[in-house]
C-alpha positions as CSV (number, residue, x, y, z in Angstrom):
1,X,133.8,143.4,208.2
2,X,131.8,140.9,205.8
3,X,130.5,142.6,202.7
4,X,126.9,143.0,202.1
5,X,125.7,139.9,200.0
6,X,124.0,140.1,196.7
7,X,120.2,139.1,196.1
8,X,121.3,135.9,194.8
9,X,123.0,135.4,197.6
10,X,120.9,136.0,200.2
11,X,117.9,134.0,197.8
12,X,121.2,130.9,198.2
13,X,121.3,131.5,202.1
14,X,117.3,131.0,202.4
15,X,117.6,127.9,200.3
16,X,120.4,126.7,202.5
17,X,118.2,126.7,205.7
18,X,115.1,125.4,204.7
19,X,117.2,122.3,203.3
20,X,119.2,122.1,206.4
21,X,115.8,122.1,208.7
22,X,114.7,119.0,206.5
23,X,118.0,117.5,207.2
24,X,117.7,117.7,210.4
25,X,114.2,116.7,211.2
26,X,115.2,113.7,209.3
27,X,117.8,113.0,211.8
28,X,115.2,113.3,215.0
29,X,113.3,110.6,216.6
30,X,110.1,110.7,218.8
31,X,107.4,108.6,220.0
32,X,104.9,110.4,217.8
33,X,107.2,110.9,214.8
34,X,110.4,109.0,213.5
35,X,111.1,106.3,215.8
36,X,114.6,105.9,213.9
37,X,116.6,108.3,212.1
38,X,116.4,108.1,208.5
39,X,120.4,108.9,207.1
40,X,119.2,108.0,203.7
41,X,116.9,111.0,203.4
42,X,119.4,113.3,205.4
43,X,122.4,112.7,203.1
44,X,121.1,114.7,200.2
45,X,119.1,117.4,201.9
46,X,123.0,118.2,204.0
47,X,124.6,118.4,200.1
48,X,121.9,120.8,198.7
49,X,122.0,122.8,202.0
50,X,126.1,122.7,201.4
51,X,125.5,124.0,197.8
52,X,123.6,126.8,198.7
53,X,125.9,127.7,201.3
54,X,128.8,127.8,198.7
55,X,126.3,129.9,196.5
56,X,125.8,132.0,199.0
57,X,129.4,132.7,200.1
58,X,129.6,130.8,203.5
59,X,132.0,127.7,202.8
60,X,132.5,127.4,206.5
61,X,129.1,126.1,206.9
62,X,129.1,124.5,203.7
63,X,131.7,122.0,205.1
64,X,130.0,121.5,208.0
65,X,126.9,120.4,206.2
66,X,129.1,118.2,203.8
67,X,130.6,116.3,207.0
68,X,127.2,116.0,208.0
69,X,126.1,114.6,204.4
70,X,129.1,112.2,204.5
71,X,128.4,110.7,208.0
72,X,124.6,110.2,206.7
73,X,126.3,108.1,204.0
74,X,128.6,106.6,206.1
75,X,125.8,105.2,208.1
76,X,124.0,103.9,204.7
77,X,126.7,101.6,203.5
78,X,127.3,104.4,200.3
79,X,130.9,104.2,200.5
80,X,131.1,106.4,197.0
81,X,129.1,109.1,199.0
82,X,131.1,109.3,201.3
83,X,133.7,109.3,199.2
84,X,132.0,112.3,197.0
85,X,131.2,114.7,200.2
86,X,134.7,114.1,201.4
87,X,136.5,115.5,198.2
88,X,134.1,118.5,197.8
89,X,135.0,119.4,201.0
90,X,138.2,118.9,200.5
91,X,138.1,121.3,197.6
92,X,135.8,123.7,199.2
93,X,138.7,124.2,202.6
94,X,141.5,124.1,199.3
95,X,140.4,127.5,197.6
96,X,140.6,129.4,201.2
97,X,143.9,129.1,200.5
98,X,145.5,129.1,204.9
99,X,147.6,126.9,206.7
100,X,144.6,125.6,208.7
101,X,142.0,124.7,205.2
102,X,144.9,123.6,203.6
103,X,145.7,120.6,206.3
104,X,142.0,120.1,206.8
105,X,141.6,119.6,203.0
106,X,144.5,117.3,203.0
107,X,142.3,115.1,205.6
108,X,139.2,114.9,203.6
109,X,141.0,114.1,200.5
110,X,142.6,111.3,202.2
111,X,139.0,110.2,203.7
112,X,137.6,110.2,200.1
113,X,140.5,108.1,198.8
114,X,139.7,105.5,201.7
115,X,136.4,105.5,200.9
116,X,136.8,105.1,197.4
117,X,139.2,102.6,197.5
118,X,136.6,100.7,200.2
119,X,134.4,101.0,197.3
120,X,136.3,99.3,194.7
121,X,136.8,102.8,192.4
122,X,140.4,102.8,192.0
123,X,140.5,105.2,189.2
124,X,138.2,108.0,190.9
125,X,140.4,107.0,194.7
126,X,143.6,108.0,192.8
127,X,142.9,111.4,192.1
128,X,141.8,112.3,195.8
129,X,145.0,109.9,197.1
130,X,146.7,112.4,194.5
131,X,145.4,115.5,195.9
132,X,145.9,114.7,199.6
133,X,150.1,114.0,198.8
134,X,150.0,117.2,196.9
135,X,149.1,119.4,200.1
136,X,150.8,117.2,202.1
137,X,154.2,117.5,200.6
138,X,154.1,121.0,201.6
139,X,154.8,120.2,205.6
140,X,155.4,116.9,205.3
141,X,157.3,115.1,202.6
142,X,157.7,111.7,204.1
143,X,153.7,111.4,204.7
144,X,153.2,112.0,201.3
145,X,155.5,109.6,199.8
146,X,153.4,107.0,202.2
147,X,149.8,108.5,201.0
148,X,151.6,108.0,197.0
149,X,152.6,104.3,197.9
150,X,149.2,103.6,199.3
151,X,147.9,104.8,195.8
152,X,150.3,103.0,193.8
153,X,150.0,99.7,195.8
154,X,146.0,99.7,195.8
155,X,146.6,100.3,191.3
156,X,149.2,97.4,191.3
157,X,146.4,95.4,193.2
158,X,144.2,95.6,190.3
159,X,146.8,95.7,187.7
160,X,146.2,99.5,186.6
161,X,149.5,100.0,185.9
162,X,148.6,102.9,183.1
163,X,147.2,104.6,186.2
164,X,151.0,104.0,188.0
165,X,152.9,106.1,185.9
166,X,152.2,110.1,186.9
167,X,152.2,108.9,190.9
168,X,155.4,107.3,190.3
169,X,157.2,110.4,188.8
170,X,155.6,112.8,191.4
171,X,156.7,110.5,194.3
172,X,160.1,110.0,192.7
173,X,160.6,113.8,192.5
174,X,159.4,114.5,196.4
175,X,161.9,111.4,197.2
176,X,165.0,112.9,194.9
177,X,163.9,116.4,196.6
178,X,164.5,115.5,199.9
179,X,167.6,113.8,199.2
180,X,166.6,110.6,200.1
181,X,168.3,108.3,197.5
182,X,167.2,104.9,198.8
183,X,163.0,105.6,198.3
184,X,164.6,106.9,195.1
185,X,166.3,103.8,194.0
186,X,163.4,101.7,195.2
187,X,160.5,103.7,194.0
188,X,162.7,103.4,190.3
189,X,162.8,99.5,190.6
190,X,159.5,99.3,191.2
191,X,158.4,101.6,188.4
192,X,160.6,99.4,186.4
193,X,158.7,96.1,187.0
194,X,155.2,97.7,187.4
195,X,156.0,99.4,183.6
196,X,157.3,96.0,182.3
197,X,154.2,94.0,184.0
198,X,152.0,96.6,181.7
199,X,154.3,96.5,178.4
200,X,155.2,100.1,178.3
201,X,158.8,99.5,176.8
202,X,159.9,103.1,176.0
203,X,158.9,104.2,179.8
204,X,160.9,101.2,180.8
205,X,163.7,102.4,178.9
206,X,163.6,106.0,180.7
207,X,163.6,104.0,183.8
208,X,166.3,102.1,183.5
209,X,168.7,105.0,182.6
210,X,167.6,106.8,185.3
211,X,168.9,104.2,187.6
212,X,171.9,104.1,186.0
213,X,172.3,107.9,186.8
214,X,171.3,107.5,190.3
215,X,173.5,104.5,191.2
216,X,176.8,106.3,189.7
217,X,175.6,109.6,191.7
218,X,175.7,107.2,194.7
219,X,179.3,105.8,194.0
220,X,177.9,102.7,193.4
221,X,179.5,102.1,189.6
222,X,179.7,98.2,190.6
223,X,175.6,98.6,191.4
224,X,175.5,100.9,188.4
225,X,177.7,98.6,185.9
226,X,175.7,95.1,187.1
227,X,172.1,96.9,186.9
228,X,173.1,98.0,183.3
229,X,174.1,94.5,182.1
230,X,170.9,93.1,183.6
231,X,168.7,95.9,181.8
232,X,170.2,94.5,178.6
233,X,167.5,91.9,179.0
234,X,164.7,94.6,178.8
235,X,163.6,93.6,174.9
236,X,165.7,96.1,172.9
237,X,166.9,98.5,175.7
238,X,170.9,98.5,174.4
239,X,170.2,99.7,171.4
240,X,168.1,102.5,172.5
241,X,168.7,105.7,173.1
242,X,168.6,105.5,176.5
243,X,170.7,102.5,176.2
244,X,173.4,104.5,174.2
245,X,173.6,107.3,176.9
246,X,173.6,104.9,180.1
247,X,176.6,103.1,178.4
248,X,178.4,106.5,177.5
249,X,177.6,107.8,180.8
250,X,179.8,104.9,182.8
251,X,182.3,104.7,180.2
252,X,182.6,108.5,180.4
253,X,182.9,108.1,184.4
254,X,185.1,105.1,184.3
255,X,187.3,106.9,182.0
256,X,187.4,109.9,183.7
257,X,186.7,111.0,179.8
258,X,185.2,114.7,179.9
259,X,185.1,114.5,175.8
260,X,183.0,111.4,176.5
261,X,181.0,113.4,178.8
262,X,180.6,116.2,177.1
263,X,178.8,114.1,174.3
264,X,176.9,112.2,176.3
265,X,175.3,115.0,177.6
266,X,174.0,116.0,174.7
267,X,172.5,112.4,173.7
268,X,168.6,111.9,172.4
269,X,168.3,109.4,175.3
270,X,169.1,112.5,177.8
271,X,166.1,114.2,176.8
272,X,163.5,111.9,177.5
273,X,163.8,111.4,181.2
274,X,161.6,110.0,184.1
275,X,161.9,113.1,185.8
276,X,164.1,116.2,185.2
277,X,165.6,115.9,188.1
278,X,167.8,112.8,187.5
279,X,168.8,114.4,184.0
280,X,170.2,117.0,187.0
281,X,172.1,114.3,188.8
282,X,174.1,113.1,185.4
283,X,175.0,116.6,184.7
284,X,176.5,117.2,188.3
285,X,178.7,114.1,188.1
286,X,179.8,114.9,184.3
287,X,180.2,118.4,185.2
288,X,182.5,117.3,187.6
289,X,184.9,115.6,185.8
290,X,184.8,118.0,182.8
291,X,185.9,121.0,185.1
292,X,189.2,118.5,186.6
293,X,189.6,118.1,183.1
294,X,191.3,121.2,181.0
295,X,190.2,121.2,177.5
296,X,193.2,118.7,176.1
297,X,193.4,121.3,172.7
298,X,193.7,124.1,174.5
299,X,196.8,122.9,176.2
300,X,198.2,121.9,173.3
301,X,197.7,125.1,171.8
302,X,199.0,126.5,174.8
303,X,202.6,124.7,174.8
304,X,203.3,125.2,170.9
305,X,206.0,128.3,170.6
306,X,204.5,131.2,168.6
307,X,204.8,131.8,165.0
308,X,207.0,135.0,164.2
309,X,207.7,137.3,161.1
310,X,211.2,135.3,160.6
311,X,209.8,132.0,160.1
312,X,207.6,134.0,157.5
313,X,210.9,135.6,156.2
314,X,212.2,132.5,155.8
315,X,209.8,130.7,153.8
316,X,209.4,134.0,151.2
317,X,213.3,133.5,151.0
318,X,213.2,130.1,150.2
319,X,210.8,129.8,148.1
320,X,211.9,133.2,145.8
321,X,215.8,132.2,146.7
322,X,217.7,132.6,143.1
323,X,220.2,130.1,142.1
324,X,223.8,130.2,143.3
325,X,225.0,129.0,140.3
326,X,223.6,131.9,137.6
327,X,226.0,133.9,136.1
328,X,225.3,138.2,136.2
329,X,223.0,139.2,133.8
330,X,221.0,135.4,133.3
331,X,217.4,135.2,134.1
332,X,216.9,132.0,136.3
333,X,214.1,130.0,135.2
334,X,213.2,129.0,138.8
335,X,213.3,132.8,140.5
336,X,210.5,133.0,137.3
337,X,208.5,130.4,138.8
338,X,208.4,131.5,142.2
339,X,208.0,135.1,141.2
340,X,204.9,133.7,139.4
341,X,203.2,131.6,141.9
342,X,200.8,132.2,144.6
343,X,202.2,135.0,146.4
344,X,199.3,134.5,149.7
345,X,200.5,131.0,150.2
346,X,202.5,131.9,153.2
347,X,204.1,128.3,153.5
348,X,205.5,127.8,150.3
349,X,208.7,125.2,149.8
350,X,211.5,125.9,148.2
351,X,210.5,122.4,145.9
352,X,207.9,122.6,143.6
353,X,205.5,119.9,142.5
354,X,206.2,117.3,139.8
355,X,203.2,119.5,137.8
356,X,204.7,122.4,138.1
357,X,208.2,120.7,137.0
358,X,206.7,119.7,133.6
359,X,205.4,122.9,133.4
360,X,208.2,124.7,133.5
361,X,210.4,122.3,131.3
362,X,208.0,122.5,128.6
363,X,208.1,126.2,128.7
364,X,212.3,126.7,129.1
365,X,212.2,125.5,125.5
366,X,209.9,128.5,123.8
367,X,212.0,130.7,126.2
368,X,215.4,129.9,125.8
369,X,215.8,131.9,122.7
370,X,214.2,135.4,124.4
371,X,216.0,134.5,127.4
372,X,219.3,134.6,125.4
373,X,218.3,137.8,123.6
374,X,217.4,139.5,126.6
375,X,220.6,138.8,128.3
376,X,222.6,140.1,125.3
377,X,220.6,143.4,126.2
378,X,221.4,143.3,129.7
379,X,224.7,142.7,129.9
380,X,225.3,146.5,130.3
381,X,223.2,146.5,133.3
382,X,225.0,143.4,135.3
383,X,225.1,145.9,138.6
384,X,221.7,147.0,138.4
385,X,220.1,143.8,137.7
386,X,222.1,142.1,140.5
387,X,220.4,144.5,142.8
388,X,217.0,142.9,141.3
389,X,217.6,139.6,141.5
């Protein structure tokens, strides 16, 4: 049940009908009156009548008056008012938000691109041809790749290319969503030349990696490894980013190289990107290759034989080993210097450097003589100090 309107709405609804009567007497012909119908008086009083409608709450009969308005137009020769009655309608069926609006908005919006177009305003015709391939793409991907080449083709025409740029990436993305890879190529190539026709050299750039992605996703690395040497002639492209990671990305594939890919994934000319959704496509094919690939120092880690207390026994004995040639009772100079070294190096040689050699020979001098009167001392204690050493 509809709801009750407000006063201002039922003031909109009045409004509405007294405009749509003068539209309509405008429109009728007699002996005694109008002998022709006058469209250019009609047009205007159909929009009022449409915008008090919408005020009003009815947007049923607000598109019907807005048809009416357009066909008015039409019938003038006002090609932009046609174009303008088409794309409020449009917008009007849009926000009730069904199945049924939603295709009939579609329609107008392609109407108001026509007539636009017809009337030589590119830039306004773009946004309607934009907004009809929106809807469309919901139910029907393939029309609205066609509805966003007849907008790119009619900007190209007049050399807008600045105007090229969004339709191409939202027409590229519909393409790579439906998985159909040769629009996808094509659609890059000509965004390519359309981008270098209008001097935009980083977008180029973008471009041109982005085909290098999609023809290795393809297979193609012969396509993929010509296209690259031929975008070398693109000003400054091979020592761009982009540059750098379409180079590292073939090598990597090539190679079979997961470190290479691993890398490359994480280049500067990854993150600037057409579309996300090539960026996807590289990660899938390096992804790939990483995963067939083990990580080359993990399995080296793997096949070296674990370290054990023994070799660690070993080492301490070396390097604290006291010489076979001391007598009972003499203090070896080198168990001193390996009792006095760094007892957490773990790896420590039984040869010491040529520092610590010079070290030690300058201080045998000032110890020789306690040396000699400790042993005197010790001599007594030859068992027990056997057990030290």
């Amino acid at each position: 049940m509809a709801s009750e309107k407000t006063a201002s709405q039922k003031n909109s609804m009045k409004e509405a009908l007294k405009a749509l009567k003068e539209a309509d007497a405008c429109l009728k012909t007699s002996l005694f009156g109008n002998w022709k119908k006058d469209w250019l008086s009609a047009a205007p009083l159909y929009a009022r009548a449409s915008n008090h409608y919408r005020m009003g709450k009815e947007p049923k009969k607000a598109i019907d008056c807005l048809v009416k308005a357009s066909k008015c137009a039409a019938e003038c020769g006002q090609e932009f008012e046609v174009g303008k009655h088409n794309q409020q309608a449009g917008m009007i069926a849009k926000s009730m938000k069904t199945e049924e609006y939603d295709r009939m908005a579609a329609k107008f919006f392609e109407q108001a691109f026509d007539a636009y177009k017809d009337n030589g305003d590119m830039v306004t015709a773009q946004t309607s041809g934009k907004q009809a391939a929106d809807i469309i793409s919901k139910y029907d991907i393939n029309k609205s790749i066609s509805i966003y080449l007849k907008v790119i083709e009619a900007l190209e025409a007049l050399e807008k290319w600045a105007y090229t740029y969004q339709h191409f990436r939202d027409v590229t993305r519909l393409a790579l969503r439906a998985e159909e890879y040769a629009t996808v190529l094509d659609l890059i190539q000509r965004a390519i030349k359309a981008f270098s026709k209008g001097n935009q050299t980083n977008t180029v750039y973008q471009w041109l990696l982005g085909e290098t992605i999609l023809l290795v996703y393809r297979d193609d690395i012969i396509g993929a490894e010509e296209a690259f040497l031929e975008a070398l002639g693109h000003g400054r492209y091979g020592l761009s980013d982009q540059g750098e990671a379409a180079e590292e990305f073939l090598k990597g594939v090539k190679d079979n190289d997961a470190e290479r890919l691993k890398a490359f994934k994480e280049l500067p000319g990854m993150k600037f990107l057409p579309i996300p959704g090539l960026g996807r496509l590289a990660h899938e094919v390096a992804d790939k290759i990483i995963g067939s690939n083990p990580d080359e120092s993990s399995e080296k880690a793997a096949k070296l034989p674990p370290s054990t207390n023994s070799d660690k026994a070993s080492s301490d004995t070396t390097s604290k080993k006291v010489s076979t040639t001391s007598k009972p009772g003499d203090i070896n100079i080198n168990s001193l210097s390996a009792k006095g070294g760094d007892k957490k190096d773990d790896n420590a040689t039984q040869e010491t450097t040529q520092g610590d050699s010079n070290r030690l020979s300058q201080a045998s001098a000032t110890l020789e003589d306690s040396i000699a009167e400790t042993n005197d001392l010790l001599n007594g204690f030859e068992d027990d100090f056997d057990d030290l050493a």
